[in-house]
N, C-alpha and C positions, 0 to 999 in steps of 0.2 A: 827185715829190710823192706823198705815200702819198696814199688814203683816210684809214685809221686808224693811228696807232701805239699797242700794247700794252707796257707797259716794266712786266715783270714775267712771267715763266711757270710761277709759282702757279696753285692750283687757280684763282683770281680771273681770272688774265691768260689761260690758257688757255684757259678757260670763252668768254670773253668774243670775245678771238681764234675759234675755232671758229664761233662766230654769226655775225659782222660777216663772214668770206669767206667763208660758206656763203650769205650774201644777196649774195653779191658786191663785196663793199668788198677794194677792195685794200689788206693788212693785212700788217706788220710787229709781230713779238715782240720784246723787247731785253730780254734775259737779261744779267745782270751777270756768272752761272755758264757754265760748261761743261755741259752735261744728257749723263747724269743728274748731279744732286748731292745729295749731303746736306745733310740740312735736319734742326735737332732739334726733335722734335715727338712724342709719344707714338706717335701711327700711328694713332689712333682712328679711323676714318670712319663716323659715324654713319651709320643707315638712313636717318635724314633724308637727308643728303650724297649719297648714292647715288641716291636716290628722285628728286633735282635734277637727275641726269642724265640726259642721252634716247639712254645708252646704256649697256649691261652692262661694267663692266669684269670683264678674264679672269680666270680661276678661279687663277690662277697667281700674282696678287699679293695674294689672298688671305692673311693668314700662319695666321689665324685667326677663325673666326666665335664670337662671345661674348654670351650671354645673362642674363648676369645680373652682379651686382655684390655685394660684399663690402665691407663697412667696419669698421674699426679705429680705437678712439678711448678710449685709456687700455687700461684692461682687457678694454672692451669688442668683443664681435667678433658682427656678424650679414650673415648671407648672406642675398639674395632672390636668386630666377629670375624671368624672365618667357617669358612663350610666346612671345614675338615677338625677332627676333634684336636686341640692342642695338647692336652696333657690327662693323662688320670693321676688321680689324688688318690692318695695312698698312706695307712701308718707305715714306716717302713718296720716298724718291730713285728708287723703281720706281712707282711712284702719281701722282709729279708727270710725271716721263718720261712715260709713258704718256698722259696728259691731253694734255703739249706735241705729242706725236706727234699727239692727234687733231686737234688744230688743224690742222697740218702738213698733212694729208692732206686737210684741208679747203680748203688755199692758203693758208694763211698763210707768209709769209717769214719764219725764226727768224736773228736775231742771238748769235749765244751769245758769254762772255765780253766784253760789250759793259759799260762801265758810264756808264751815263747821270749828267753831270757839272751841266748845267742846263737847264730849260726856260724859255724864253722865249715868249707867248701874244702873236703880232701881229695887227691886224685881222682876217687873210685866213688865216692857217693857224697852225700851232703849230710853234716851233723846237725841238728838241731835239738836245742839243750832249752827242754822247758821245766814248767815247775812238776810236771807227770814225770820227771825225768829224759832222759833222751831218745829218741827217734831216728832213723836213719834212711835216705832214701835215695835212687839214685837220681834224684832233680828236685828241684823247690820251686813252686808260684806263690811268689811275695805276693797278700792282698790284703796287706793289713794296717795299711791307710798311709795318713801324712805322717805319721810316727814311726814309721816301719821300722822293725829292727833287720827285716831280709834286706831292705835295702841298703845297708852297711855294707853288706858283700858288695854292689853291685855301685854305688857313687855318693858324695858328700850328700850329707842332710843340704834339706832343704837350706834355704840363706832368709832372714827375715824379711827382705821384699820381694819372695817368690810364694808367699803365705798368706792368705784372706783369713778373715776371722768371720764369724757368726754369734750371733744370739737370737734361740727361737724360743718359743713356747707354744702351748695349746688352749686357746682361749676357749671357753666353753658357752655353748649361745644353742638359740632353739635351734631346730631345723626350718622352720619360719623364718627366723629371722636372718638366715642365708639367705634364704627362698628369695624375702624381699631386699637384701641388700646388695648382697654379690652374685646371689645365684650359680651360673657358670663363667665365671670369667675369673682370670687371674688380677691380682692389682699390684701396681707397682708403683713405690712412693718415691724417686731419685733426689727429693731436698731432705730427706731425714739423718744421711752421714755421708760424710766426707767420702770421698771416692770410693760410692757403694750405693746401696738402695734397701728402703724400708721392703716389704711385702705381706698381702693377705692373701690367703689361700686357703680355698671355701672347701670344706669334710663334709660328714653328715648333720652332725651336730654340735660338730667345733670349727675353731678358724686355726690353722697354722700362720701366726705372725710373728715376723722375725726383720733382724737387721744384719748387712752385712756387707763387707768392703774390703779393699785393698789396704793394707798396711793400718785397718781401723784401731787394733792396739795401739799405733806408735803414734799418730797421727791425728787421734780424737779419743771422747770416753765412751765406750762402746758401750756400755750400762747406761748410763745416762743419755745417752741418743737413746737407747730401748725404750728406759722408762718413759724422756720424753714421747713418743712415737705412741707407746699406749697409751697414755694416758690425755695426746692430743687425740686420738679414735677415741675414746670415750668408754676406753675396757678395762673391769677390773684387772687389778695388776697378776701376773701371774707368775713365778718368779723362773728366768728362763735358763736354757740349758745352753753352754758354748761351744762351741766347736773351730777348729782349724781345718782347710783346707790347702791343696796346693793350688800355684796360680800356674794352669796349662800356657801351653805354647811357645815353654821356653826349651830348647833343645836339652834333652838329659841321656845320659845313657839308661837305657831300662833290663839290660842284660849281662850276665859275666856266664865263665864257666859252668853248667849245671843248675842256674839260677833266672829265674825270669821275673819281673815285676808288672803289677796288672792293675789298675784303676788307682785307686788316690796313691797308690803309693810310685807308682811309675809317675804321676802330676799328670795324669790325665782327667784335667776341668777345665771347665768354659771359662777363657779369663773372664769375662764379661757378665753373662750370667750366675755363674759356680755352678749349671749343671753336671753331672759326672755320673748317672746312673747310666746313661746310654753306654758311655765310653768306659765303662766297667765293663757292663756287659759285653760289648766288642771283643776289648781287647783279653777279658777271661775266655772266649771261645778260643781266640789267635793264638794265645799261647798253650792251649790245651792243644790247638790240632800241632804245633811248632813240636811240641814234648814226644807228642804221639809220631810223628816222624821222627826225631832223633833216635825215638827205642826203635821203630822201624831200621834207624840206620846204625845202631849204638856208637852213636857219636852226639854228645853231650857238650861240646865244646863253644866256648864264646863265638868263634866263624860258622857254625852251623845256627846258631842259635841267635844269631844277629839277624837271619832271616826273619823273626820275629818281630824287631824292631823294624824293616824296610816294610811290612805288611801294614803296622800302626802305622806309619808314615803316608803309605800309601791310601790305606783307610779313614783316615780323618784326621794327619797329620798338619793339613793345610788350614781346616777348619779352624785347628788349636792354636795353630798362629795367627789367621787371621784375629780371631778370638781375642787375643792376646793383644793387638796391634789396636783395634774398636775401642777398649776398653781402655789404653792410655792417652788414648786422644779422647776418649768422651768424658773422662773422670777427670780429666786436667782442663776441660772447656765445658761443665754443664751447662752453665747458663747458654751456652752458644746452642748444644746436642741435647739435651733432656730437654730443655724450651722445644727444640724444632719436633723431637718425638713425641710431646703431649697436645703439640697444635698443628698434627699433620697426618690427617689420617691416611695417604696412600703411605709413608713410611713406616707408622705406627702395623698398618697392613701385615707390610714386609716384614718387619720384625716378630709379629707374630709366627710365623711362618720361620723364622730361627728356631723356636720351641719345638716345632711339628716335624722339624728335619728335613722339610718341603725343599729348602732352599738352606746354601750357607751364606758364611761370612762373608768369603770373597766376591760373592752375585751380590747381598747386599753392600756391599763398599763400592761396588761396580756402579751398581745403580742409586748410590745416594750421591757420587763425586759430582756428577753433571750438573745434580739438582740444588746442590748446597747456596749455589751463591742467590737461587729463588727462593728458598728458602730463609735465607740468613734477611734478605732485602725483606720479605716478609713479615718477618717478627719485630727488625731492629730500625726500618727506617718507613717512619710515616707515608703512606698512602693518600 
């Protein structure tokens, strides 16, 4: 019989793992993968993401440190910098590794190639029935993405316009030729797919380029936007990897009985952006220290453990709504909000500064309401 079981070794699983055997809970990982593994995901880790950690990761998975961002939208092209660093670049198959290990070293037991097949929640502990066979413990942190099966226990799948889709790959270029093209900025193309956006994203000696959007399955061909998108950049084809994500902000339960859910699988992302390593990290700490108080008080129950949920809420709860609110107004009006973002550098500023954790949603919604109708006169009616 565990303490804890973690079925996931995402930033979320790990996170969360490392807390709970560092307070002494004897804690199990169940990794579906082999680590390291690939995972497609741009590689961004926000400052924020970092700043969650209460430890440096090494200069060596580093790929790139980037300060400012780029946008492209029709014609238009405008670059802002910021003083403060925006994001590090990162493979996450050496990012995630890395995380799993720190757990590791903390005492957690890792299961790799394990794939968890069902859970069952009994009075006294939680079953979990994978293909190692079954496991038992007295509590579960669901981290095992927009597929979860822990999330069964806990509320309805996802619904198909609560789901962003992706297509990335790793295009492969000198280190030159970052040097002279992107060097440290992120780039963000908003005319490549239908309520979503192209992006590059400068490594050492690759580029992580990807497409990705709200409802881009139902709603366009999400391949052929790819192909299109490289093959207008001028890159060989590379052939890419896809991925589902959840779209944050919309109210879900994240907790039942003995059971808590933590990063993609709770739908903690940015509807706007799709970032989701910060609010992995986060909420894998929260629910680690939530666990580590109910064995303090052995009460395991959904009213003690909803405390969990009011901490997420309290923590960046707001962010994920706003998040969520930005992103159907600006994907239902680009030309009005991607025009005014590519041809306005104090906004372009601001938005940078989303990425960095400097500022949220709600300050920037605050501070564009006033500006919109100068802005809107700006772009749309002769001067």
């Amino acid at each position: 019989m565990q303490d804890v079981i973690v079925v996931g070794a995402g930033p979320a699983g790990s996170t969360a793992a490392k807390y709970t055997s560092e307070a002494g809970l004897n804690t199990l990982i169940i990794e579906k993968d082999n680590l390291p593994r690939d995972k497609t995901c741009a590689g961004a880790v926000s400052s924020q993401a970092l700043k969650s950690l209460d430890y440096d990761i090494p200069k060596h998975l580093v790929k790139r440190q980037c300060f400012g961002a780029r946008v492209r939208y029709g014609g238009h092209v405008l670059e802002s910098r910021s003083e403060r660093q925006v994001a590090s670049m990162v493979s996450r198959k050496e990012f995630d590794n890395y995380l799993t290990s720190k757990a590791v070293d903390s005492g957690s037991a890792l299961f790799q190639n394990t794939r968890v097949k069902s859970v069952d929640v009994k009075r006294d502990f939680v079953e979990v029935n994978t293909t190692a066979g079954v496991f038992k413990s007295k509590a579960l942190i669901g981290a095992d993405g927009v597929s979860s099966v822990c999330a069964r226990c806990v509320r309805p799948r996802f619904k198909s316009d609560e789901i962003a889709f992706s297509l990335a790959a790793e295009i492969p270029v000198s280190g030159e030729y970052v040097d002279e093209n992107i060097l440290d900025i992120v780039e963000f193309h908003f005319d490549k797919v239908k309520k979503g956006y192209g992006w590059i994203f400068p490594k050492d000696k690759y580029l992580s380029v990807g497409i990705g959007g709200i409802n881009a399955v139902k709603t366009s061909k999400p391949l052929k936007s790819y192909n299109d998108f490289i093959s207008g950049l001028g890159f060989d084809y590379v052939k890419p990897r896809g991925h589902f994500l959840p779209i944050g902000g919309i109210k879900r339960r994240i907790c039942n009985n003995r059971v808590l859910l933590a990063g993609d699988a709770a739908g903690f992302v940015d509807a706007f952006l799709g970032e989701g390593i910060s609010y992995a990290i986060i909420s894998g700490k929260l629910a680690a220290e939530t666990l580590i108080d109910a064995y303090q008080k052995n009460n395991f129950s959904e009213s003690l453990l909803y405390n969990y949920q009011d901490r997420c809420d309290y923590e960046f709860g707001d962010n994920l709504k706003y998040s969520y609110m930005l992103s159907r107004i600006f994907y239902r009006y680009p030309d009005v909000f991607a025009k005014m973002l590519a041809t306005n550098e104090p906004m372009l500023y601001r938005f940078i500064h989303l990425v960095t954790g400097g500022s949220g949603y709600a300050s920037f919604i605050k501070w564009l309401l006033p500006r919109m109708p100068y802005y809107t006169a700006k772009n749309f009616i002769p001067l």
